[in-house]
N, C-alpha and C positions, 0 to 999 in steps of 0.2 A: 534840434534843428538839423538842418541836411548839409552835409556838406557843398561847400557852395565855392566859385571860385571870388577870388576877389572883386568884393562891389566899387561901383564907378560911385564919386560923391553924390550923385542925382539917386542910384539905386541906394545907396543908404539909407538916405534922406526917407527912402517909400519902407524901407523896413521897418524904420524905426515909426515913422506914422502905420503902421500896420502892429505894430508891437504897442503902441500907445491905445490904440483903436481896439486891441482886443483884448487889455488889460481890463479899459473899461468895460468892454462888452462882458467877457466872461466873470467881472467881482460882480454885474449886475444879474447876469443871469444862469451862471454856470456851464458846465459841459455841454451837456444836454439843450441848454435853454437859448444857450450863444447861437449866434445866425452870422455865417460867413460872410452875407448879403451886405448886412448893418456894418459888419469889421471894415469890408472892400469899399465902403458907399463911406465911411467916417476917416479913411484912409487917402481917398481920391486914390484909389488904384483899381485893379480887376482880382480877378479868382485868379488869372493866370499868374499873375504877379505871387500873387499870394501863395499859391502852391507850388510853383519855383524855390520859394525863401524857405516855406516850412514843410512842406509836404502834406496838410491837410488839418483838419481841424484840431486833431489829439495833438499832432505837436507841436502845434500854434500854441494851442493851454502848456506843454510843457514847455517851453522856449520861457513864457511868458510866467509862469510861476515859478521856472527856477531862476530867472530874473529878481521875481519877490521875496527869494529866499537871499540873493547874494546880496540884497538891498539893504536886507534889515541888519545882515553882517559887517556889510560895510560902514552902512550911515550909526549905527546902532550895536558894540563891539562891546563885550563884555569887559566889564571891570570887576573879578570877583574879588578882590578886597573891596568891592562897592558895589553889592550886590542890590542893594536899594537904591540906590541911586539906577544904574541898569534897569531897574524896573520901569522907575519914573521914567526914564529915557524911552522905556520902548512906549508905556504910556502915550508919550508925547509925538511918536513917528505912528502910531493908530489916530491919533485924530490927523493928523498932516495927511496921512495915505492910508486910508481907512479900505482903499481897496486891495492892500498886499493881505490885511487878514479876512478878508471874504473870500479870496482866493485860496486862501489857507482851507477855509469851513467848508468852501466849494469840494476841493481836492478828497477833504476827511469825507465829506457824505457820498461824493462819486463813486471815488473811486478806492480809499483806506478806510475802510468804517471802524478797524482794530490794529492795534497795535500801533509803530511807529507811523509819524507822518510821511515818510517817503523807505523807500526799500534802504537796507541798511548798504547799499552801493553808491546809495546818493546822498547819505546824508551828510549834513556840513556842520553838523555840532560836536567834533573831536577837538577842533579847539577850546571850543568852550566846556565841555567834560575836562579836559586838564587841566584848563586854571583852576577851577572849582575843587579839583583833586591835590589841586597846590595849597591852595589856600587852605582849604580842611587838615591838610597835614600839618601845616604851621599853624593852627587853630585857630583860626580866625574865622572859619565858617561851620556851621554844625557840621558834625559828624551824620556821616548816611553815605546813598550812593548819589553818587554825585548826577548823573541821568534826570533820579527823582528830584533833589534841589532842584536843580534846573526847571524841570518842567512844572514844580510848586511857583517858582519866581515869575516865571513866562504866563502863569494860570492867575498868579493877582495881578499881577499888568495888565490882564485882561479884564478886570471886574468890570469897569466899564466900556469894555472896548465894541463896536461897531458890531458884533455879533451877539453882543452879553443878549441872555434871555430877562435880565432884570431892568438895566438902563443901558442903553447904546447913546456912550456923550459925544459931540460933536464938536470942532473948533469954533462954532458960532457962539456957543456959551459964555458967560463973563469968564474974564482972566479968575477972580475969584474964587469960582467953583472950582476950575481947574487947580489951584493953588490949594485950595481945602484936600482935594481929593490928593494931590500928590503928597504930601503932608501925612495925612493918613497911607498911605502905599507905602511910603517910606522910612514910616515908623514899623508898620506889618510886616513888612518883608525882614527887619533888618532886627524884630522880634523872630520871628521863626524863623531865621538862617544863620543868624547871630553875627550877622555884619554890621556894621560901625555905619548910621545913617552919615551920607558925605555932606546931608546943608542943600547940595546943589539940584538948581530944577530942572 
């Protein structure tokens, strides 16, 4: 985002419907596929507005996916003495906002097709590589690099997540299925990391 000088509560107000507005646009359509037109038009604002706040398309998607990363930090915060549990949780914040990880898939096929998902300047999993690196040392999580844990855990959270190529589940689903499937996650995860399943959904 561009530096900006301080917004009036009315200019917020269009940010953040412009930030809301192209969240959706780009989890439905991508980089490429997004149209400023639809963001401005679902925002009730203009282009001008809009390129005052972000400076244009690309940093509109970055403003707005590193929004999706600090989201899933925030609402969704590891617990590596409960790393199955952690799973089921992000589980459960992929059906609630199924469009923070399209934006994720987006990001991987635009623009990272290898390696890390974001430049190692931006990335925001140092906190979570050191608990994991704590916990491991007091043995309560498999031994490995802790990086790889991580991205094993983050990768069955996904079995069913909004992009899987096998089942994409949805919150409209019976409670049920969802209760089977975390059940299963939380025994799997807590098999291959060797964390202590917490019970909790």
């Amino acid at each position: 985002m561009l530096d900006e000088p301080l917004l009036t509560a009315k200019g917020e107000a269009t940010r953040r419907r412009i930030v809301a507005a192209a969240t959706a646009e780009f989890a439905a359509y991508g980089i490429a596929g997004a149209r400023i037109e639809r963001i401005v038009a679902e925002a009730r604002t203009n282009k001008a507005q809009l390129y005052a706040y972000f400076g244009g398309k690309e940093r509109l998607f970055d403003a707005v996916f590193t929004a999706s990363l600090e989201r899933i930090l925030e609402v969704v915060p590891i617990d590596a003495d409960d790393l199955a549990g952690w799973a089921v949780r992000l589980y459960d914040e992929y059906l609630v906002r199924p469009d923070l990880i399209r934006l994720a898939t987006w990001h991987r096929l635009e623009r990272r097709p290898a390696g890390h998902l974001v430049p190692d300047t931006a990335r925001l999993d140092t906190g979570k590589l050191t608990a994991i690196a704590a916990a491991q040392a007091a043995g309560r999580v498999v031994p490995g690099d802790p990086f790889d844990v991580m991205a094993l855990v983050i990768a069955m959270s996904m079995a069913w997540s909004p992009v899987s190529n096998v089942y994409a589940a949805t919150a409209d689903e019976p409670e049920e299925v969802h209760r089977r499937r975390r059940d299963l996650l939380r025994r799997a995860v807590a098999g291959a990391t060797g964390a202590v399943p917490s019970g909790r959904a």
